[in-house]
N, C-alpha and C positions, 0 to 999 in steps of 0.2 A: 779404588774401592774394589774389591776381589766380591766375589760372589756368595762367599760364605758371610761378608760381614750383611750383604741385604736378602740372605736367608735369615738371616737373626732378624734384624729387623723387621721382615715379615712376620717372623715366627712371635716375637713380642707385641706385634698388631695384634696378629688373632687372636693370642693369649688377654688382652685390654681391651677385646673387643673396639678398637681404633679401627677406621677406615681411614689409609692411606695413600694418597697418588705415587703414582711414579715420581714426581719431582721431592716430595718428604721423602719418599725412600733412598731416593738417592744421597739426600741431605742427610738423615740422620745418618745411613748408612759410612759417609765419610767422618761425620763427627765420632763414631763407634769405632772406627777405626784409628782415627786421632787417640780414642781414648785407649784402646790396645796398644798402642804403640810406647805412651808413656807409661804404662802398669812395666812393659818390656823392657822400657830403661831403669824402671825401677827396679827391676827383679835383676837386674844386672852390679848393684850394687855391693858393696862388699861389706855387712851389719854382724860379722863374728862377734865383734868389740861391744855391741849395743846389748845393753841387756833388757832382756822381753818385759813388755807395759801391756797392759790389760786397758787402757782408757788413756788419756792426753795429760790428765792428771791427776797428783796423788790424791784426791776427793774421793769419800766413800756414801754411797747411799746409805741416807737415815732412812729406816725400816719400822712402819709400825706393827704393831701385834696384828696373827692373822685370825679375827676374829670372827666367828657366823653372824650376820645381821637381818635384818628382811630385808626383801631382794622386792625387782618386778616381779608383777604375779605371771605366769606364764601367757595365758591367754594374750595380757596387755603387750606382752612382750612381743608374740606372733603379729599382732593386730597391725604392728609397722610394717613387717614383709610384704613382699606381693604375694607369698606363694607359700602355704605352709600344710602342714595335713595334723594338725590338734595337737602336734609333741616337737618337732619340729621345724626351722625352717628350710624350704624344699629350693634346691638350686642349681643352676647348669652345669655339667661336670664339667672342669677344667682341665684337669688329670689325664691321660692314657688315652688320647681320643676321642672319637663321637660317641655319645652320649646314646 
């Protein structure tokens, strides 16, 4: 396990607000690296011949019309959050650092 795959893995903690031991860290961290390894044999592959799919198979989504309906009314819709200021709801940044 290299030390960049249990930086990810830290870094995916704190991003899921997850509290992890050292011993998960370690685990996940080799499992991550298992899974890097096989993306590696994949991308080693030779797929000139295949031609590009969009989905597993030829099935198309049936699509209803997109029509306006009444919705929740706003208020009731805040009233689930923890944390809202009358138009929206209010939440930890996740983004670009501390908050």
């Amino acid at each position: 396990m290299t030390q960049t795959e249990v930086d990810i893995v830290k870094k995916t903690a704190t991003l899921a607000r997850l509290e992890l031991g050292e011993a998960e860290i370690a685990k996940f961290g080799e499992q991550f690296g298992r899974i890097l390894e096989a993306f590696q044999k994949l991308s080693k592959l030779d797929v000139s011949g295949v031609e590009p799919m969009t989905g597993a198979t030829a099935l198309s989504d049936v699509l209803r019309d997109d029509r306006a309906k009444p919705s929740l009314e706003r208020e009731r819709a805040l009233s689930n959050g923890p944390k809202h200021d009358g138009e929206y709801f209010i939440v930890p940044k996740t983004i670009g650092g501390d908050a």
